[in-house]
N, C-alpha and C positions, 0 to 999 in steps of 0.2 A: 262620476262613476255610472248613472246611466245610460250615456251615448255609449259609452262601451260595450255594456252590457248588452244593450242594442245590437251592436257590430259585432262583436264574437256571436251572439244568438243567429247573426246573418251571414256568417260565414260558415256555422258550423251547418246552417241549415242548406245554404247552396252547395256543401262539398256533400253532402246526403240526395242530391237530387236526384240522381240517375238511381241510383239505392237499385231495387228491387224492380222496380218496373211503373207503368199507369195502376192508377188505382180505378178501378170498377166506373168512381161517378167523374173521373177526369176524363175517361172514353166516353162517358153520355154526351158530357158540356160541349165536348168539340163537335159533336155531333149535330147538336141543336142550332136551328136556323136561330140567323136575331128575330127575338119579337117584345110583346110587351110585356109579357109573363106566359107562363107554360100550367099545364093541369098539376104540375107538383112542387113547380117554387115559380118565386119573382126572377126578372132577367139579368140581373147583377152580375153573380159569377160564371154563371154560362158565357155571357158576350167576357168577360175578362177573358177566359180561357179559348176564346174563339180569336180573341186579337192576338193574343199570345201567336198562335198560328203563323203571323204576317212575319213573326220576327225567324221563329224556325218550327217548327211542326214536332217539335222533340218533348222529351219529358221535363227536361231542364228549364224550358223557355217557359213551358205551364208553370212550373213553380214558381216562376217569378214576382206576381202577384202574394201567394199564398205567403211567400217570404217578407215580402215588404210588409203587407198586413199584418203578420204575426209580431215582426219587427218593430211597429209603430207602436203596437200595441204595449209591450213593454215600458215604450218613453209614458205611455198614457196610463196605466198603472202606475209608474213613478212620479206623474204630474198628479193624480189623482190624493196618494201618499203625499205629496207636497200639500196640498188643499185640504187638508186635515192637522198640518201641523207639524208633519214631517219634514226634519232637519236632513242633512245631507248622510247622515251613518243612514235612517230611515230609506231614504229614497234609495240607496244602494243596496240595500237588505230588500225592498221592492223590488227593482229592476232585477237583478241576480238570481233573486228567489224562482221569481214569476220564467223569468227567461228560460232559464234552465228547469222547469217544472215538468212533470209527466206530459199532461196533457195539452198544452201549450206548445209541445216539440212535436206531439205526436200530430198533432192537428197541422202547424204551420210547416210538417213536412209535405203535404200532400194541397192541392185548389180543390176546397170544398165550400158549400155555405158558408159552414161554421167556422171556417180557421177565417173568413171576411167577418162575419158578425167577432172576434177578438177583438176587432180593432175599430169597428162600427159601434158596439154598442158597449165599448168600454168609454168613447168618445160619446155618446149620449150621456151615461151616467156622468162622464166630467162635467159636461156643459150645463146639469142639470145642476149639480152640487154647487158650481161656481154661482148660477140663476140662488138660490138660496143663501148662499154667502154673502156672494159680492155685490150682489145688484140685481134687480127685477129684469133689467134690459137682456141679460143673458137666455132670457125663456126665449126669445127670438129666435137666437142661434140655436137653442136647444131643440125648438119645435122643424127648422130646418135641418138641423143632422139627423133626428127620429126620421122626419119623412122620406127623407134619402134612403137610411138605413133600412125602410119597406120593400125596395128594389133587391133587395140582400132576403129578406129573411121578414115574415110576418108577426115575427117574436118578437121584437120590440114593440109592438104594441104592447103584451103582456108586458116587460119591463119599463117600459114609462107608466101603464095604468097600475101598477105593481107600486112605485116610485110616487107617485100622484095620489094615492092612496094613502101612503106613510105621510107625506105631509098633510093628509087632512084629518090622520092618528096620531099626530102625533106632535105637527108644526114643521116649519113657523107655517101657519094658517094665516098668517097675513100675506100670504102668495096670491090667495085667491082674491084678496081686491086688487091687487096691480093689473091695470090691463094690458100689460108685458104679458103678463102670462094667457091671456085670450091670444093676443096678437100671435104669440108663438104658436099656441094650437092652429088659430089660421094660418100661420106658414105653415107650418107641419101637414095639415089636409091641404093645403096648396098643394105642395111639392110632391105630396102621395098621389094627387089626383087621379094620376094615366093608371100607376095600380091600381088605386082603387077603382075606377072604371072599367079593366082590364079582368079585373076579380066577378064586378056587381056585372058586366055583358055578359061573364062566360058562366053565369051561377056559383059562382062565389069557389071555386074550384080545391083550392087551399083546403075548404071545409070539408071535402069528400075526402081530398089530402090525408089530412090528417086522422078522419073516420080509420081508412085502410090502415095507417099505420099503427094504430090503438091497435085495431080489431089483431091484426099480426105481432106487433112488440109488446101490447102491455104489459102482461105476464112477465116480460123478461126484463122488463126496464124498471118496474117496481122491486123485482128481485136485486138488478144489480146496484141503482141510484143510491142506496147505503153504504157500498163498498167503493162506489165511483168517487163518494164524497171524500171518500178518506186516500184515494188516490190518484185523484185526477190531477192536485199539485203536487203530494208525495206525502207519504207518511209523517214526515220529519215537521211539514209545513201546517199541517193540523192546528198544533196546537196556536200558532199563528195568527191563522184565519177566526179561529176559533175566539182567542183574545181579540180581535179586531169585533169581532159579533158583539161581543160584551162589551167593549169601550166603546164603543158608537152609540150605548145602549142606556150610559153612566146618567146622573142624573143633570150633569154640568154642559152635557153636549146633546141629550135627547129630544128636547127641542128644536136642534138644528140640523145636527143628521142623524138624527134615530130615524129617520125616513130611506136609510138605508139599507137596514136590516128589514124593516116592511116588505121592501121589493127585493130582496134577497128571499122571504119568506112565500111572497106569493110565487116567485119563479119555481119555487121548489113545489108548492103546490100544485102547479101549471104541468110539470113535468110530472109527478104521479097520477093525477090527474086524467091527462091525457094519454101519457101512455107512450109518448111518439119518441121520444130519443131521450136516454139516460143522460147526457154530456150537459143537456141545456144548463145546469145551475153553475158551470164554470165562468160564464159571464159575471155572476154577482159573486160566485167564492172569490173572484181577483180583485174584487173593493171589497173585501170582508180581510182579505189579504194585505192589500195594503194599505188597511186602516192599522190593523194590528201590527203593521211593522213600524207606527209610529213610538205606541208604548214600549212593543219590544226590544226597541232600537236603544231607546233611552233607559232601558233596564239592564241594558250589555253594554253600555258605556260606560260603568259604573263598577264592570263589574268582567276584570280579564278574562280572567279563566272560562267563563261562562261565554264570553265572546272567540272565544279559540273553539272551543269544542262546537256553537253553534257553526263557526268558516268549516267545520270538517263536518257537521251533520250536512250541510251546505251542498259539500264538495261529493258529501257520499249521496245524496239525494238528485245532486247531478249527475253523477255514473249511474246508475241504475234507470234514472228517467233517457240518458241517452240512447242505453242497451234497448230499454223497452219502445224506442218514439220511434229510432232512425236504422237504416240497413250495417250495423254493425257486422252481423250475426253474415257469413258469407249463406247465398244461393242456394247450396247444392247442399246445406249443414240445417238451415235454417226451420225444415220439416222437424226432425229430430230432438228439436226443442219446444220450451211452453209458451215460443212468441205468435206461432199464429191462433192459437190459443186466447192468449191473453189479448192480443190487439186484434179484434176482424182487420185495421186498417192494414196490417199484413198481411193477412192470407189473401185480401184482394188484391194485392198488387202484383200477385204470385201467378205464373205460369203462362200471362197471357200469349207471349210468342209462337208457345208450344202448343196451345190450343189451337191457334189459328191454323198452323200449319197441320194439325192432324183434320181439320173440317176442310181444308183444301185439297187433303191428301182423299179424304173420302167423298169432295163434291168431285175431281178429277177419276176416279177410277170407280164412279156410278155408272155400268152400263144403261141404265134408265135416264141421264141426262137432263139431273134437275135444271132451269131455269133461275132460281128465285133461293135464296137462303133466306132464312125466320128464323131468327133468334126468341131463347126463351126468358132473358133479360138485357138489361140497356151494356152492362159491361160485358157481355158477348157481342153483341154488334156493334157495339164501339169498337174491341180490340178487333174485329171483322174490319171494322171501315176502315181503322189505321193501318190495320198490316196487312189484309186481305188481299188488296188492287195487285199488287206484285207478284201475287201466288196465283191471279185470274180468278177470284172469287169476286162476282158481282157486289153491289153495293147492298149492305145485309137491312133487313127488315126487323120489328119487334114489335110486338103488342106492349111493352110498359111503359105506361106512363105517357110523355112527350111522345116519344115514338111510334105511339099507335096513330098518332096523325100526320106524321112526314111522310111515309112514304107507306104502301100495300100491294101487297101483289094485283093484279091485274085478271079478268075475268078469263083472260087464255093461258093463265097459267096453272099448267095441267100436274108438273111434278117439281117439290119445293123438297130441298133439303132442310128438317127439322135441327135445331142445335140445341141440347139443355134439356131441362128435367120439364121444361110444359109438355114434353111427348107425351105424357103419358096423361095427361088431360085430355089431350087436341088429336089423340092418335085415330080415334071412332070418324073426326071430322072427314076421313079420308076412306076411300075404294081399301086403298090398301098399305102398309108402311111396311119396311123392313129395316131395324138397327144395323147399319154398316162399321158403327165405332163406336166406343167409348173413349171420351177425354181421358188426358191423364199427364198432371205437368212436369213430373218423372222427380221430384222434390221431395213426393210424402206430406205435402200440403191439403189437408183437408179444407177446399172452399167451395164455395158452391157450384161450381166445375167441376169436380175432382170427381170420374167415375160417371159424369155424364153422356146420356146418348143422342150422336147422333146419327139422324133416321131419313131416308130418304122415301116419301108420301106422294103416294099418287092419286088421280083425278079427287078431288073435294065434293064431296055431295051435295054440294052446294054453290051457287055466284060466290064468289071471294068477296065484293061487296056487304052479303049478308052474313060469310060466313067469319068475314075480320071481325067483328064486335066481339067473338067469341076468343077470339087471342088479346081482349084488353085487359090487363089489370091492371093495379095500382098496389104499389107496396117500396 
């Protein structure tokens, strides 16, 4: 029952591909030359999404990755449930659960970090859990999937030192004489090396990373990470996870994976904490998940009725996580509702064609004759790069992020069409600017587009040299 689970989770998520459109950081990734990490993440999913390319340049072809990853990730949740003790009802109450759960559809609909770290650092926590069960020799593999898993996402560190902590709170504390478990640390900094070098050349960049995104989301990711808790797998599945938190906790198993709830705890700390994305603690609620689908499993085996009504909590907890993950909801209806609301991962996948074609429609009929377009984030001049060449819009520019060092306009360049709400930051940097448009993706989609201007800026008071640093941010 889990390869199944698996395979419907993988079909329903490729006939969702084309859905709604690129999502904001799926136009950065293809963006991004290869390298060995960028000022705001490791080089993982960017080159996935770059090879995706070779096969078709489409929306479809991107998702391919985010599919399989999401897809794996299931079987590793239901291996995970295995490794705890979990019988075959268990591991299909896992797989099913997990597959069809809010956050889980809504992430492995789109190639982002996070829908790769599903299936990376669900795959650490296994190898770690088995290293503690089964044998000392498994810290090896463990310490090489973590180091891998740095190319993805520098969060796994916080969940293995999270994980690494519960065993020295809690046991078997006889990990730390095996020299299995040093040896895996040495693969582990092995195999991070080129990050980790990558990181310590470029001044640690990740750290400045993560500063911006406090300093801009804290406030909202502390607000929302309460309510994220309770529906990132679904309402229904609460009490689940919630049972899995406590049995892992009991006095018969605490010694040997109570160190699972440790890193489940620090993760959560990590994320309020810093401040930087609400979603992080879904990595550990899916072993908190499918621990608790061991007892619950063999609590419903016992017990019919209670096993009927959990396949329809089940069934109704999948309808709702589908409506809210994937492009059910048609195009031109979808403003009119509380989905782009309720998911950003929505409202960004919203309008881009339309945008593009109205900032060609006003870089084409500028009698001043801009040169250069400058976007005022990475998913403006991605859906530029993708759809622009055809409309005759040069290849677009951006100060965020990655972007402020691919490319820059050029010291003769005299007048730049502005795109996005940094106008009115950058607008003084200029002789003179005039609004020619405002965006608008004809939806009723409020995203960070929606009502945008764009401006066309002449002579810069300055060398473009000195005066690029001023269009850089990070957020």
């Amino acid at each position: 029952m889990v390869i199944p689970a698996a395979v419907v989770q993988a079909v329903v998520l490729t006939l969702g591909s084309n859905g709604y459109g690129y999502h904001r950081d799926e136009l950065y990734y293809r963006m991004l030359p290869p390298a060995w990490g960028y000022v705001d993440q490791p080089p993982l999913t960017p080159l996935l999404a770059r090879l995706t390319t070779h096969l078709a340049d489409e929306v479809w072809a991107l998702r391919i990755p985010a599919t399989l990853a999401t897809s794996l990730s299931v079987v590793v949740v239901a291996l995970i449930c295995r490794q705890l003790g979990g019988g075959r009802g268990a591991q299909a109450l896992a797989a099913w659960g997990y597959a069809f759960a809010a956050l889980p559809l809504a992430l492995g609909h789109v190639l982002l970090t996070s829908t790769v770290d599903l299936f990376l650092l669900s795959v650490v926590v296994l190898v770690v859990l088995r290293a503690a069960m089964d044998g000392p020799r498994w810290w090896l593999a463990a310490g090489v999937v973590a180091g891998v898993a740095t190319y993805n996402r520098l969060l796994v560190a916080v969940v293995v030192v999270g994980l690494v902590a519960g065993i020295a709170l809690l046991g078997p504390r006889s990990t730390f004489r095996s020299p299995w478990l040093w040896a895996g640390a040495g693969a582990g900094l092995l195999a991070a090396l080129p990050n980790l070098l990558y990181q310590a050349t470029n001044g640690w960049p990740q750290l400045g990373m993560g500063a911006a995104l406090s300093a801009n989301n804290a406030a909202d990711v502390r607000a929302q990470a309460p309510l994220l808790l309770l529906v990132m797998l679904g309402p229904p599945l609460v009490a689940v996870w919630l049972t899995g938190t406590f049995w892992l906790l009991r006095r018969q198993r605490r010694g040997h994976v109570g160190f699972l709830v440790v890193g489940f705890v620090v993760l959560l700390a990590f994320t309020y904490g810093s401040g930087a994305q609400p979603h992080y603690p879904v990595h550990l609620v899916s072993v908190m998940y499918a621990a608790g689908c061991v007892p619950v499993a063999r609590w419903l085996g016992a017990r019919p009725v209670c096993r009927a009504v959990a396949v329809v909590l089940l069934a109704i907890n999948a309808a709702v996580s589908l409506l809210l993950a994937l492009p059910l909801v048609p195009l031109d209806r979808v403003g009119a509702t509380p989905l782009p609301g309720t998911s950003p991962l929505v409202a960004d996948q919203v309008g881009w064609p339309r945008y593009v074609e109205e900032v060609a429609a006003a870089y084409r009929q500028s009698s001043q004759h801009p040169t250069a377009v400058v976007a005022s984030n990475y998913g403006e001049a991605g859906a530029i790069a993708r759809l622009g060449g055809p409309l005759g819009l040069p290849t677009p520019m951006s100060g965020q992020n990655a972007l402020a060092d691919v490319r820059r306009p050029t010291d003769d360049t005299r007048v730049v069409l502005v795109v996005g709400y940094q106008y009115d930051d950058v607008r003084h940097l200029f002789a003179s600017c005039q609004v020619v448009a405002r965006l608008d993706n004809g939806v009723g989609v409020d995203n960070e587009e929606q009502a945008a201007p764009v401006a066309v800026c002449r002579d810069p008071v300055e060398p473009w040299r000195q005066l690029w640093p001023r269009f850089h941010h990070l957020d």
